[in-house]
OpenMM code with the backbone's topology and positions (N, CA, C; nanometers):
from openmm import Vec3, app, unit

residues = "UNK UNK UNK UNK UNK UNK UNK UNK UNK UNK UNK UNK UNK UNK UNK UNK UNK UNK UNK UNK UNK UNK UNK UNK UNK UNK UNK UNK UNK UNK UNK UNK UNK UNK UNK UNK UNK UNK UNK UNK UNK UNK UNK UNK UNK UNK UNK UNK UNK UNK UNK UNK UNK UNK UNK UNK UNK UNK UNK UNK UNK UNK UNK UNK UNK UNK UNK UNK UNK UNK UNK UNK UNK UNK UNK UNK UNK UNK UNK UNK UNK UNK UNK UNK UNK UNK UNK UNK UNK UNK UNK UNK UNK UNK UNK UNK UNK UNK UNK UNK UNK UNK UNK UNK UNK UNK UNK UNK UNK UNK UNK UNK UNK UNK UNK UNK UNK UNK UNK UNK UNK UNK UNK UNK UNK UNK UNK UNK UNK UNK UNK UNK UNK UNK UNK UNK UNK UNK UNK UNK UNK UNK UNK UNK UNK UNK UNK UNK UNK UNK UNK UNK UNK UNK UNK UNK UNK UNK UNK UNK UNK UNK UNK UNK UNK UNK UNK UNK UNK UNK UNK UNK UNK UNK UNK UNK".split()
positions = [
    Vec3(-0.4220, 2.0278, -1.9604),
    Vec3(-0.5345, 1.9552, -1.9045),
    Vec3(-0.5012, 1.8066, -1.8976),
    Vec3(-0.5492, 1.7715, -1.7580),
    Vec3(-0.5224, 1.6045, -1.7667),
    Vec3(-0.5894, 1.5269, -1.8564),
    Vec3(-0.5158, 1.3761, -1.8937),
    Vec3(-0.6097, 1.2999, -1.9735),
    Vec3(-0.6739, 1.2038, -1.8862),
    Vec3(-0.7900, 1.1884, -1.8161),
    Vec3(-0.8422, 1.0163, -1.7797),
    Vec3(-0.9435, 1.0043, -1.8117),
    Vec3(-0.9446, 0.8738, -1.8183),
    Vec3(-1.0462, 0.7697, -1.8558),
    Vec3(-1.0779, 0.6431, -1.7700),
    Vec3(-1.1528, 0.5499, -1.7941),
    Vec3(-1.1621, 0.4211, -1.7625),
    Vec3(-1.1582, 0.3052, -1.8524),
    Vec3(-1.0973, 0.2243, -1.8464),
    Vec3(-1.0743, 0.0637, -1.9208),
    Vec3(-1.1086, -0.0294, -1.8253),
    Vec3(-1.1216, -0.1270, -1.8997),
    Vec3(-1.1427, -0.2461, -1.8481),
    Vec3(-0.9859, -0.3534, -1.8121),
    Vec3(-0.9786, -0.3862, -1.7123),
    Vec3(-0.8895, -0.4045, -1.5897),
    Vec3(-0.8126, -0.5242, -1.7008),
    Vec3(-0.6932, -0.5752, -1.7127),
    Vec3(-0.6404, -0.6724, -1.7754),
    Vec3(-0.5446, -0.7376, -1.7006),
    Vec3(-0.5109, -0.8761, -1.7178),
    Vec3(-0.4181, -0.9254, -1.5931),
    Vec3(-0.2974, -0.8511, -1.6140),
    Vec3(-0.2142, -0.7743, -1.6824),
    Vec3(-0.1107, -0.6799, -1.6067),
    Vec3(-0.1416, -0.5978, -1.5957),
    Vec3(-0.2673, -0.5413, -1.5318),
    Vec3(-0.2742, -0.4450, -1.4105),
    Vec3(-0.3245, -0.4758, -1.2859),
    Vec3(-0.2841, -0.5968, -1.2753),
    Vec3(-0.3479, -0.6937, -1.1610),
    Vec3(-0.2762, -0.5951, -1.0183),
    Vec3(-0.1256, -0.6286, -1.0546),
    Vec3(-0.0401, -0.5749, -0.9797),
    Vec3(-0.0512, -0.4349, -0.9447),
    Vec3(-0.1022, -0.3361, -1.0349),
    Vec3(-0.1405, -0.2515, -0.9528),
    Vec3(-0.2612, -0.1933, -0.9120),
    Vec3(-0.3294, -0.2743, -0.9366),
    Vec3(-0.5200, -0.3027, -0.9014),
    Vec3(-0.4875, -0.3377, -0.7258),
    Vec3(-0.4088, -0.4468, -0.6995),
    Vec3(-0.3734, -0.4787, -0.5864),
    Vec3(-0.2742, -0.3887, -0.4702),
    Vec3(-0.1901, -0.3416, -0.5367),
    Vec3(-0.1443, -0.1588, -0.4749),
    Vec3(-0.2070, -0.0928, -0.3926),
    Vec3(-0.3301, -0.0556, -0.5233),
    Vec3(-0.4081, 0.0260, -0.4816),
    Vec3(-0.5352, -0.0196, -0.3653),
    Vec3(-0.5584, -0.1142, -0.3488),
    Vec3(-0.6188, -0.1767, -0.2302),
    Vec3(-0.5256, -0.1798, -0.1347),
    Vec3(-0.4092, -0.2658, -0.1390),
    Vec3(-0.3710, -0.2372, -0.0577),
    Vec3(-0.3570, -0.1233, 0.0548),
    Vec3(-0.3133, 0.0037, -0.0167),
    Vec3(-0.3215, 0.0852, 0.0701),
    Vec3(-0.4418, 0.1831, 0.0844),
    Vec3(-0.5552, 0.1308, -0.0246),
    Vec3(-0.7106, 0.1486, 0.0444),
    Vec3(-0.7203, 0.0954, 0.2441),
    Vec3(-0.6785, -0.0276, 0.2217),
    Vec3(-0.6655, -0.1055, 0.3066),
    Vec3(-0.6087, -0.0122, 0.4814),
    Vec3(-0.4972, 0.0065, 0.4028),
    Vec3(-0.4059, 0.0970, 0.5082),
    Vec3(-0.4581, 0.2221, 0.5438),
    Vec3(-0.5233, 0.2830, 0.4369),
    Vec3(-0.5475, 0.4195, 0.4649),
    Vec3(-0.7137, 0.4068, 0.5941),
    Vec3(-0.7624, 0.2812, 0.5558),
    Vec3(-0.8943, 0.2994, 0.6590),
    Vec3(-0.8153, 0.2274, 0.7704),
    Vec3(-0.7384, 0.1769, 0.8285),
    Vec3(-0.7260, 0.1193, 0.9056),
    Vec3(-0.6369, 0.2883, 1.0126),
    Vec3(-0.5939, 0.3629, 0.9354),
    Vec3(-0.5555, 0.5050, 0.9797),
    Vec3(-0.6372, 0.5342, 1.0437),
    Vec3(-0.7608, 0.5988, 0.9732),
    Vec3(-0.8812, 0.6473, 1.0416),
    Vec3(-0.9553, 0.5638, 1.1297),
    Vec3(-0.9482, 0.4177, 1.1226),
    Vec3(-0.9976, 0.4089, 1.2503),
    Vec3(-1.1405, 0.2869, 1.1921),
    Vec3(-1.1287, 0.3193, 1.0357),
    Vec3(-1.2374, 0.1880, 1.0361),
    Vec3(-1.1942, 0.0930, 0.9795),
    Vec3(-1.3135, -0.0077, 1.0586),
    Vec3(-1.2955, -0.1923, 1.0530),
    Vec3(-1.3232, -0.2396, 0.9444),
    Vec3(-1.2765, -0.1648, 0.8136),
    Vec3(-1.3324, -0.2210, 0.6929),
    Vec3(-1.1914, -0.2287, 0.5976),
    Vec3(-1.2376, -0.3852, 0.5508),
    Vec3(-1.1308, -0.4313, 0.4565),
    Vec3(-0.9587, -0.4510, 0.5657),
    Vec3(-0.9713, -0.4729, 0.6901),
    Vec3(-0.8932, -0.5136, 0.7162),
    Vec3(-0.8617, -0.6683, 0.8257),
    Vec3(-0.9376, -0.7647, 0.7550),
    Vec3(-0.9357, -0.8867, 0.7627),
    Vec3(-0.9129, -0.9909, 0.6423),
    Vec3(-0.8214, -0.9235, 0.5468),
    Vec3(-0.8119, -1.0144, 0.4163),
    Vec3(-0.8805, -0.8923, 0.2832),
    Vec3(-1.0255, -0.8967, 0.3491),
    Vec3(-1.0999, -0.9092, 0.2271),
    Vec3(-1.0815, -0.7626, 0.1932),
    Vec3(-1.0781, -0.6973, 0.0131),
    Vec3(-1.0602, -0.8479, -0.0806),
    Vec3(-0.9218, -0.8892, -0.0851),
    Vec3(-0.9265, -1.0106, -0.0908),
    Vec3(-0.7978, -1.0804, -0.1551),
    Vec3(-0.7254, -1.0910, -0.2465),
    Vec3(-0.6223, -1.0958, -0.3036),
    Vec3(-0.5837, -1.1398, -0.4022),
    Vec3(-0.6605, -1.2043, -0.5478),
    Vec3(-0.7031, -1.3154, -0.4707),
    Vec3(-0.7751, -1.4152, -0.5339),
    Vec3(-0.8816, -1.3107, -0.5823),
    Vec3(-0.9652, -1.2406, -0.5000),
    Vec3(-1.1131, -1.1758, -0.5468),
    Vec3(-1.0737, -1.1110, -0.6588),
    Vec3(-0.9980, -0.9857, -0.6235),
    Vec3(-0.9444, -0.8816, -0.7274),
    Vec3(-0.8816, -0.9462, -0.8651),
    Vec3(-0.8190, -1.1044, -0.8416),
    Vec3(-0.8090, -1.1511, -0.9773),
    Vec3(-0.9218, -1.1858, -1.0376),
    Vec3(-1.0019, -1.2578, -0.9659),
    Vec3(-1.1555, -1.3135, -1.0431),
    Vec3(-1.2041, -1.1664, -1.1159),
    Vec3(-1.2350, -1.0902, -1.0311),
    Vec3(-1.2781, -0.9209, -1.0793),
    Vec3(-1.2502, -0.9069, -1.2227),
    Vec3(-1.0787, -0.9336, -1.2427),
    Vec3(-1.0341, -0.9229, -1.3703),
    Vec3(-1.0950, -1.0198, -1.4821),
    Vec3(-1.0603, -1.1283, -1.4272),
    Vec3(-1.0878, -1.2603, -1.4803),
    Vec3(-1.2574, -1.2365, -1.5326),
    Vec3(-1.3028, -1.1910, -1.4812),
    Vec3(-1.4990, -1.1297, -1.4900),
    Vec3(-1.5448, -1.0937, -1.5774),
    Vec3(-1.4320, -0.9654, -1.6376),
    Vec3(-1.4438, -0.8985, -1.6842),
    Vec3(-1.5072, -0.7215, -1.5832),
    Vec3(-1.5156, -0.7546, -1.4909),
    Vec3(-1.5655, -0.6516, -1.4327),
    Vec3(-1.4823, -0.5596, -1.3376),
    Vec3(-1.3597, -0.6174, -1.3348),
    Vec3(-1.2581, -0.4965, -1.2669),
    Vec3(-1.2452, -0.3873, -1.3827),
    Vec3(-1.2560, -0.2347, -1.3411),
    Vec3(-1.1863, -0.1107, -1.4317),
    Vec3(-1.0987, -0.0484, -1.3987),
    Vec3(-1.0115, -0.0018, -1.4265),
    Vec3(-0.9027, 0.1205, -1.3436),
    Vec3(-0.9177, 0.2420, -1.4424),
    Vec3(-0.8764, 0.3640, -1.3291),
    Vec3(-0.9185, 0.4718, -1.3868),
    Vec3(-0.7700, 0.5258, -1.3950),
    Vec3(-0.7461, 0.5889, -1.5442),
    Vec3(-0.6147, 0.6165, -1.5907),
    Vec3(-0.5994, 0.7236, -1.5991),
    Vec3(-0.5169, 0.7890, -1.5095),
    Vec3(-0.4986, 0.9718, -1.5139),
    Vec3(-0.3510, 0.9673, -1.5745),
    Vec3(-0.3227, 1.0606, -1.6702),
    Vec3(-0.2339, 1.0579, -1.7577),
    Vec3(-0.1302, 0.9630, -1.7991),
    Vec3(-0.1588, 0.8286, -1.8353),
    Vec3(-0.1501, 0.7125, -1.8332),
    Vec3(-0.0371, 0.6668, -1.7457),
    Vec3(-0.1162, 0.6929, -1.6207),
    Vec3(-0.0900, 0.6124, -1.4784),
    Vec3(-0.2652, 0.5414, -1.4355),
    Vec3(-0.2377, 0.4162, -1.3795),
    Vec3(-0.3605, 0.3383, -1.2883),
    Vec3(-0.3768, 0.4445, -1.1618),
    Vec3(-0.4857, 0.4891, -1.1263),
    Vec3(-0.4703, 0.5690, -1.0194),
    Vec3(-0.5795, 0.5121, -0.9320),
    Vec3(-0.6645, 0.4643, -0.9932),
    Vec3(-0.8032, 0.3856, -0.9057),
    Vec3(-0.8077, 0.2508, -0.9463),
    Vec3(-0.9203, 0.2019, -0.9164),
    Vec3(-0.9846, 0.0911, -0.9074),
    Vec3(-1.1524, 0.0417, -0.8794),
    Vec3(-1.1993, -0.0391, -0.9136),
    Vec3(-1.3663, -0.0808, -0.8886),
    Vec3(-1.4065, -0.1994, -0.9549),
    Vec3(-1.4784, -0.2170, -0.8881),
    Vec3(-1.5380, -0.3680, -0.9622),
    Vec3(-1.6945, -0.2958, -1.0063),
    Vec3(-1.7142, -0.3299, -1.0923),
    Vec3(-1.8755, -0.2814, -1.1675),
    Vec3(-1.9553, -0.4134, -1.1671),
    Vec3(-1.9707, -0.5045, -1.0950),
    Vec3(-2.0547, -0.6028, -1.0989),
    Vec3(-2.2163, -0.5843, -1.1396),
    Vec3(-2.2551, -0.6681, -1.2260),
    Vec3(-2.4001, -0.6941, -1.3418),
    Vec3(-2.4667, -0.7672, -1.3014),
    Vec3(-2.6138, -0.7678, -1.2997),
    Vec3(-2.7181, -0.8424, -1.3057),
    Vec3(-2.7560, -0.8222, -1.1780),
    Vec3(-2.7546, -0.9797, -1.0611),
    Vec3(-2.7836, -0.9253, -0.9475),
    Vec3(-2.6969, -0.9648, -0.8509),
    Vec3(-2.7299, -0.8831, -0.7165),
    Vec3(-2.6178, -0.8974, -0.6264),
    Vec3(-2.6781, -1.0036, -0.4962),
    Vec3(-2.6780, -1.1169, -0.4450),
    Vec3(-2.7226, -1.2222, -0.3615),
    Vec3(-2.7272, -1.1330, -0.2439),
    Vec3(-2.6421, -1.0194, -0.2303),
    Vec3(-2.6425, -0.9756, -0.0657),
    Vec3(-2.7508, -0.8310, -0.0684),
    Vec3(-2.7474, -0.8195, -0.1981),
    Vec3(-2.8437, -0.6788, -0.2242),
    Vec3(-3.0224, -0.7184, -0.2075),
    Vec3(-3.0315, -0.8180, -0.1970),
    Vec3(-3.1758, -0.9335, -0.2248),
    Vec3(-3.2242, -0.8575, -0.0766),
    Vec3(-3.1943, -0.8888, 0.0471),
    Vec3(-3.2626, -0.8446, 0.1359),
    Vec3(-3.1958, -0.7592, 0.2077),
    Vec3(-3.3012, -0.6838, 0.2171),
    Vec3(-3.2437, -0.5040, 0.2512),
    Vec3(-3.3324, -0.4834, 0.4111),
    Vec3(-3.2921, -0.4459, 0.5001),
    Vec3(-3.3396, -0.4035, 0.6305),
    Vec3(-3.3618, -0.2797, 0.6652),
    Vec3(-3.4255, -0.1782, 0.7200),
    Vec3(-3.4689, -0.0635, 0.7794),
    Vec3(-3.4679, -0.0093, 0.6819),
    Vec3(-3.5375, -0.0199, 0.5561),
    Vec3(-3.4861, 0.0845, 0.4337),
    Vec3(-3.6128, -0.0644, 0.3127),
    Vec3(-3.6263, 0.0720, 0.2437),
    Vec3(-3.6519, -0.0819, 0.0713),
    Vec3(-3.5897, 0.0192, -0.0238),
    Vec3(-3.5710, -0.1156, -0.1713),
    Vec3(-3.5275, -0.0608, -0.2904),
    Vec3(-3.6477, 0.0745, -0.3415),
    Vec3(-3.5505, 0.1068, -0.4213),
    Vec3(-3.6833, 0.2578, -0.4819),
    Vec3(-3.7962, 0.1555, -0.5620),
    Vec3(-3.9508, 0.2306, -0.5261),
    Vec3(-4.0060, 0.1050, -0.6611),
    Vec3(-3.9795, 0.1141, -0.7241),
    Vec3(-3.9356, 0.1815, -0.7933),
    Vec3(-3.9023, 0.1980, -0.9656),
    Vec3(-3.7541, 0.1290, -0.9764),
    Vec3(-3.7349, 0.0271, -0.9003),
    Vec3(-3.6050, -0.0442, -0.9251),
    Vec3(-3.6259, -0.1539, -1.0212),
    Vec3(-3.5440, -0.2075, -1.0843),
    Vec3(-3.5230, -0.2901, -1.2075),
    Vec3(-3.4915, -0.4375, -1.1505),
    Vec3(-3.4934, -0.5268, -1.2082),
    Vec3(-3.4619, -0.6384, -1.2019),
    Vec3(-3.3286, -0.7050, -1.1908),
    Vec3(-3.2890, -0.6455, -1.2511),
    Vec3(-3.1126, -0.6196, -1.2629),
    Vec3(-3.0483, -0.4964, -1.2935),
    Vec3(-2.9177, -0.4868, -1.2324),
    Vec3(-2.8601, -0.3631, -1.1565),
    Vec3(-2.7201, -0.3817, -1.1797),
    Vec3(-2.6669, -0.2770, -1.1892),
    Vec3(-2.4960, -0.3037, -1.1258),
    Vec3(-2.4847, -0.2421, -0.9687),
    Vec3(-2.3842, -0.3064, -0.9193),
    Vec3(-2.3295, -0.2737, -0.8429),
    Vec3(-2.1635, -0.1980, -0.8075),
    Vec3(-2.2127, -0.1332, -0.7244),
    Vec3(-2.0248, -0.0735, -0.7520),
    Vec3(-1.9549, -0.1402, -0.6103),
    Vec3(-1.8317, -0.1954, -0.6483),
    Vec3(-1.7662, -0.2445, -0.5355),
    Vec3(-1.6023, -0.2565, -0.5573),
    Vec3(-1.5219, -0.2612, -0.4107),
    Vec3(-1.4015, -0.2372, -0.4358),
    Vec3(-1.3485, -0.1200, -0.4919),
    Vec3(-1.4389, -0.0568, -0.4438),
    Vec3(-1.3644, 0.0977, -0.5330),
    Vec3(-1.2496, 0.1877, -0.4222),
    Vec3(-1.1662, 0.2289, -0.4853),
    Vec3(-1.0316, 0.2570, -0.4258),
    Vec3(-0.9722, 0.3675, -0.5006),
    Vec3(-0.9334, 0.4499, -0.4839),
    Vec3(-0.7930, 0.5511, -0.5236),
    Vec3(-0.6934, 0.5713, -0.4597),
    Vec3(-0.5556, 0.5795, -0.5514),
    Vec3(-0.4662, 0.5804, -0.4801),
    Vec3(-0.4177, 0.6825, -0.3938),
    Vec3(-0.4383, 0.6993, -0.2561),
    Vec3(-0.3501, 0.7732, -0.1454),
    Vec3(-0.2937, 0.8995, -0.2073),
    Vec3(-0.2088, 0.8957, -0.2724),
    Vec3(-0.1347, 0.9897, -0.2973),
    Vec3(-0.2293, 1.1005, -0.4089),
    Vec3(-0.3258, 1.0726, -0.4614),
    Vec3(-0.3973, 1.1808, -0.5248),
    Vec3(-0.5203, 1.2447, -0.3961),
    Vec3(-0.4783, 1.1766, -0.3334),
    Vec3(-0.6242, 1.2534, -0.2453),
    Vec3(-0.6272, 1.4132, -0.2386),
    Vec3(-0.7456, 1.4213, -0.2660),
    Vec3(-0.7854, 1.5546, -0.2769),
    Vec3(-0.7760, 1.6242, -0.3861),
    Vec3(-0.7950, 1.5156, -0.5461),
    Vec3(-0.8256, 1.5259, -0.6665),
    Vec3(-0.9658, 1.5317, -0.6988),
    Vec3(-1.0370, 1.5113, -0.5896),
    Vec3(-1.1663, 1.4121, -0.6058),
    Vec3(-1.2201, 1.2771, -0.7472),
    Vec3(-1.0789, 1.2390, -0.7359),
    Vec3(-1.1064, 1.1206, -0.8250),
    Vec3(-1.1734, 0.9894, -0.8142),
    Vec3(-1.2394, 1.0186, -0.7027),
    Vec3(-1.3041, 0.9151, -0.6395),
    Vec3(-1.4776, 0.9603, -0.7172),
    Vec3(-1.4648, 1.0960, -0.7229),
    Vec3(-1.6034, 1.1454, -0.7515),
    Vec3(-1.6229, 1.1294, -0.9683),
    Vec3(-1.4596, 1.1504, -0.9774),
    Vec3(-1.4763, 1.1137, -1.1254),
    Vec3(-1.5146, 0.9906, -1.1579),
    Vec3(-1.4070, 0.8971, -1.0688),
    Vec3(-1.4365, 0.7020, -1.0919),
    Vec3(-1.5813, 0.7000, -1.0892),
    Vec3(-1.6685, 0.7610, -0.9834),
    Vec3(-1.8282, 0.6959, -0.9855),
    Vec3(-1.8625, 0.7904, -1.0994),
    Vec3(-1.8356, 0.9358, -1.1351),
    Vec3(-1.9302, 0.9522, -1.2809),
    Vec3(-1.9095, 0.8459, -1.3702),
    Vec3(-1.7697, 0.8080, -1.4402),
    Vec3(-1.7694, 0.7027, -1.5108),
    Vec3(-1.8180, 0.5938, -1.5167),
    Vec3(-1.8394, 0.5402, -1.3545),
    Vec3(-1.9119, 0.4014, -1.3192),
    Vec3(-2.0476, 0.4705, -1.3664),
    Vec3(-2.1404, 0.5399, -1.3686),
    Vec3(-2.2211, 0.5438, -1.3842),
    Vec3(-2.2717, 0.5570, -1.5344),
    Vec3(-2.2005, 0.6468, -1.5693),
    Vec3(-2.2028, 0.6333, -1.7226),
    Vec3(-2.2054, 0.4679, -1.8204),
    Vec3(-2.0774, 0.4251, -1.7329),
    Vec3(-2.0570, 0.3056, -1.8111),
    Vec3(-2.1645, 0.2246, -1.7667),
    Vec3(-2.2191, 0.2255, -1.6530),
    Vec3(-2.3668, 0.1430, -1.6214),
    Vec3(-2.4789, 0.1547, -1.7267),
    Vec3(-2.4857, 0.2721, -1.7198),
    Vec3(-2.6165, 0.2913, -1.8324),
    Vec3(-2.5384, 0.2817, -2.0202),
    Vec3(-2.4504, 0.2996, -2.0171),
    Vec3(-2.3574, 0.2970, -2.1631),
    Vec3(-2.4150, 0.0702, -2.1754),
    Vec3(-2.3845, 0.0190, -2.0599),
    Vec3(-2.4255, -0.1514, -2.0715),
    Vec3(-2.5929, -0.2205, -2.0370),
    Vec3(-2.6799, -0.0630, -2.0267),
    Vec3(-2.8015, -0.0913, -2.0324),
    Vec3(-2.8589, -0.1029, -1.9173),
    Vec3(-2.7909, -0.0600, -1.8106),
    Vec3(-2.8445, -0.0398, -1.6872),
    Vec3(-2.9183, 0.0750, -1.6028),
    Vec3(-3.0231, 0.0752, -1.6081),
    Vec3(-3.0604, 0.2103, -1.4716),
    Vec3(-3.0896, 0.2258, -1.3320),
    Vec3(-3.0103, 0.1237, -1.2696),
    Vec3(-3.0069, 0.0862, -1.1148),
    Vec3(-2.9142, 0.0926, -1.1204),
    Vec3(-2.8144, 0.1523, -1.0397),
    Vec3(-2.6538, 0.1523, -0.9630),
    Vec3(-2.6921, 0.1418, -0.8284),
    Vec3(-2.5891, 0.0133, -0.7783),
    Vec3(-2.6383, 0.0820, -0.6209),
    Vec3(-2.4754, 0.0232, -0.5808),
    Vec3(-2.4537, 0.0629, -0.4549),
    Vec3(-2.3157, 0.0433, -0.4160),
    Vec3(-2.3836, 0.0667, -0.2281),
    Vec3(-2.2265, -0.0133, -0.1377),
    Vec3(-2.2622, -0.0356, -0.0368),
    Vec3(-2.1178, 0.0712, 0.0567),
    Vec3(-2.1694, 0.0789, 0.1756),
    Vec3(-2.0169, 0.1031, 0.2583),
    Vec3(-2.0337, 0.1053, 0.3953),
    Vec3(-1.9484, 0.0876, 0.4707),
    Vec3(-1.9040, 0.0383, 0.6249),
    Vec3(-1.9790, 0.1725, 0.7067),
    Vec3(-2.0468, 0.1353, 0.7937),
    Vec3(-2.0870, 0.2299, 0.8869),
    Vec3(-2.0153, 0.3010, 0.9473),
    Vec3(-1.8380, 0.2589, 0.9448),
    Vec3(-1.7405, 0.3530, 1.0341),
    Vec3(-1.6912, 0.4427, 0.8804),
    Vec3(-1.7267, 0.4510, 0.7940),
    Vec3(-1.6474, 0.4784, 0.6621),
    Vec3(-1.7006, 0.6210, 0.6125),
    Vec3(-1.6990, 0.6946, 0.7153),
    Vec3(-1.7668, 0.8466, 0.6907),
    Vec3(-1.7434, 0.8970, 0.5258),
    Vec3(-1.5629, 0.8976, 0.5260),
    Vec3(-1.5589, 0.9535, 0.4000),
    Vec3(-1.5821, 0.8957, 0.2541),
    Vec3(-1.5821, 0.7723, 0.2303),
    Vec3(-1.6692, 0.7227, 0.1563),
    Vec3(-1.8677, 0.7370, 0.1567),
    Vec3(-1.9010, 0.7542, 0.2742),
    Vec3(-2.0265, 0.7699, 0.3021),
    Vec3(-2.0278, 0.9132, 0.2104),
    Vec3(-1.9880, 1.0180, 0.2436),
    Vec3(-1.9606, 1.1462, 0.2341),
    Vec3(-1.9739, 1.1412, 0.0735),
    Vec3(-1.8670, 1.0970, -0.0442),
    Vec3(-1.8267, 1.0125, -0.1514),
    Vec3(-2.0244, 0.9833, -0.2233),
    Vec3(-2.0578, 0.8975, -0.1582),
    Vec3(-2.1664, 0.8493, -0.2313),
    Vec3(-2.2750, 0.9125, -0.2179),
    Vec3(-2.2734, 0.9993, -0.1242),
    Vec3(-2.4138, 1.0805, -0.1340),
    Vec3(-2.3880, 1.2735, -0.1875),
    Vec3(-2.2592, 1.2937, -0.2042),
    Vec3(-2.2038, 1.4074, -0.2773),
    Vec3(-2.2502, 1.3445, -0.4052),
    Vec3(-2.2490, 1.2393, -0.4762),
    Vec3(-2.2684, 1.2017, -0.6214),
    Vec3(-2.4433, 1.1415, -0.6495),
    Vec3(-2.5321, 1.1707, -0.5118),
    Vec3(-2.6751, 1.1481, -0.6112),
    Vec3(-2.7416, 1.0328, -0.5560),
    Vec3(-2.6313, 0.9482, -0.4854),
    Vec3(-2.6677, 0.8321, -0.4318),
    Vec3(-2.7656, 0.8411, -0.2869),
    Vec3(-2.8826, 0.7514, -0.2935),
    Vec3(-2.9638, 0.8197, -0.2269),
    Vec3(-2.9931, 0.6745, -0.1171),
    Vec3(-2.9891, 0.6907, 0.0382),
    Vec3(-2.9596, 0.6080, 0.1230),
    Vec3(-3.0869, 0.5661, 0.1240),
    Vec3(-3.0339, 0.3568, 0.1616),
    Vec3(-3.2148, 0.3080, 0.0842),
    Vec3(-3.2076, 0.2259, 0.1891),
    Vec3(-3.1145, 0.1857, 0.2776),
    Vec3(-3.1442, 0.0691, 0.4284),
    Vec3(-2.9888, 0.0199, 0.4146),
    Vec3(-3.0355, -0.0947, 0.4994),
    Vec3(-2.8720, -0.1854, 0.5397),
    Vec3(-2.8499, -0.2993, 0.4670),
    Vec3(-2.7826, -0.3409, 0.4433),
    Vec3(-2.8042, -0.5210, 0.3336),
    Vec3(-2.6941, -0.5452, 0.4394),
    Vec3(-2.6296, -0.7009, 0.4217),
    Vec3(-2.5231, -0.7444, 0.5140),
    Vec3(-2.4872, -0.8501, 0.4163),
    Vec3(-2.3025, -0.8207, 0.4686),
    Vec3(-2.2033, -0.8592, 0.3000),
    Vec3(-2.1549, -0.9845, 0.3846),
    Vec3(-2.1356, -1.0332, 0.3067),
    Vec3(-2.0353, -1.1823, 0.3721),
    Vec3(-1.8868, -1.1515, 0.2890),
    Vec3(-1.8073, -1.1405, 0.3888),
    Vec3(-1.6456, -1.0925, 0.4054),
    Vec3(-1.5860, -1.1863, 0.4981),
    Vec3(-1.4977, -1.2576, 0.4240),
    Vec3(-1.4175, -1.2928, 0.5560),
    Vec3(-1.4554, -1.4108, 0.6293),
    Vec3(-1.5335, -1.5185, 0.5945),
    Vec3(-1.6351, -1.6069, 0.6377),
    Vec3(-1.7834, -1.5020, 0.7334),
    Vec3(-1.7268, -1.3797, 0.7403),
    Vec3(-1.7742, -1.3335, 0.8238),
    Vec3(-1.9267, -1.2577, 0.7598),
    Vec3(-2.0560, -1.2205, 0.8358),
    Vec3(-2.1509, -1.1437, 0.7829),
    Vec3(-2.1583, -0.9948, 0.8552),
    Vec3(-2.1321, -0.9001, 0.7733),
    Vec3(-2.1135, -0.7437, 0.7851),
    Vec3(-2.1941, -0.6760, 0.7151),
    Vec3(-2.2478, -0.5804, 0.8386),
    Vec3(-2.3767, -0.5053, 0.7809),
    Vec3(-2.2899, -0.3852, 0.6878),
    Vec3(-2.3800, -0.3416, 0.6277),
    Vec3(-2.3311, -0.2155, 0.5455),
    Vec3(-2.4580, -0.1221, 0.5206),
    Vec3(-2.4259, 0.0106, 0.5303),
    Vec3(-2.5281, 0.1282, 0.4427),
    Vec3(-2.5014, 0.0737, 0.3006),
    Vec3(-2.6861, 0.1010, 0.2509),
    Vec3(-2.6998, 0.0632, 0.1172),
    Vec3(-2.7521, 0.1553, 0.0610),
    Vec3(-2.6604, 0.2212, -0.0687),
    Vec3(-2.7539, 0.3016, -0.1502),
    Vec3(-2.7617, 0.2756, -0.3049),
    Vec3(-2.8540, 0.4060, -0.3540),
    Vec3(-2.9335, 0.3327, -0.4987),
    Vec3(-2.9453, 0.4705, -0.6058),
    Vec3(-2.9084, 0.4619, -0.6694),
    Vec3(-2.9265, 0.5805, -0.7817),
    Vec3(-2.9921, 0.5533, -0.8833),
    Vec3(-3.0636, 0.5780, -0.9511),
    Vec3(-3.1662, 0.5319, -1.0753),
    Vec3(-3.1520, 0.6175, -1.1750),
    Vec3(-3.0813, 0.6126, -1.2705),
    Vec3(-3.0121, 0.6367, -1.4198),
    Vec3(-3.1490, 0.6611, -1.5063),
    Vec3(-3.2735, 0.6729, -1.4898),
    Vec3(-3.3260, 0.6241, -1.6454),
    Vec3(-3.3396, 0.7444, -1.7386),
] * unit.nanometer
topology = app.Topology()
chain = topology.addChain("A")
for resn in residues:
    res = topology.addResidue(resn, chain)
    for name in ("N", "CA", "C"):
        topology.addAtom(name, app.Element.getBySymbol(name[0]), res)
């Protein structure tokens, strides 16, 4: 039986925190969507992430195989939401899941579906019962990803990437 887990991201796994975006990067630009291939994230972001404390990688038999940022409290782009509202029973503060990535070569582990149990766990393990996470309207299989795990579609928010402002599907899961 495999061993994984999740830790909290440290600057030598910067290098392969950045890997693994990278060819996040590559692999949507395959299929055909416009997401994450203008820079963002950068270098720079994915170090702050670390630097945060809020980058994790998910360790399948001690190899880095994923990636995510678990961002706390609140999110400035999550504030106003369009064709959709938060659940009422939403909280004041929330995490968010972002930058989440696995590496290419496990596809079809569904380790993408393990990374968000853990994100979720570890949300409520830091006192949270709002998760919400965002994704690209061309990004089927991530779409696919967040609503296989519970996540329940709540409107559009729009991310600033890139100097640029990009709408995104927004969804919301409530832990309590």
């Amino acid at each position: 039986m495999a061993t994984i887990y999740m830790k909290q991201a440290t600057k030598k796994d910067f290098d392969r925190v950045n890997e693994i975006i990278d060819s996040a990067k590559s692999t949507l630009k395959k299929r055909g969507v416009n997401q994450w291939q203008n820079g963002y994230p950068d270098k720079e972001i994915l170090a702050q992430d670390i630097e945060d404390g809020i980058n994790y990688v998910m360790v399948l038999d001690g190899a880095i195989v994923g990636t995510a940022a678990l961002q706390q409290g609140v999110e400035e782009n999550y504030e106003k939401i369009i064709d959709g509202n938060w659940d009422l029973d939403s909280d004041p503060e929330y995490t968010v899941i972002h930058r989440i990535a696995v590496d290419p070569s496990y596809a079809g582990h569904n380790l993408s579906d393990t990374m968000i149990h853990h994100l979720l766990t570890l949300s409520r393990v830091l006192g949270y019962t709002d998760v919400r996470i965002d994704t690209h309207f061309e990004n089927m299989a991530m779409q696919h990803v967040i609503e296989k795990n519970g996540f329940i579609h709540r409107g559009t928010i729009t991310m600033m990437e890139d100097e640029n402002t990009v709408p995104r599907i927004a969804y919301q899961m409530l832990i309590k």
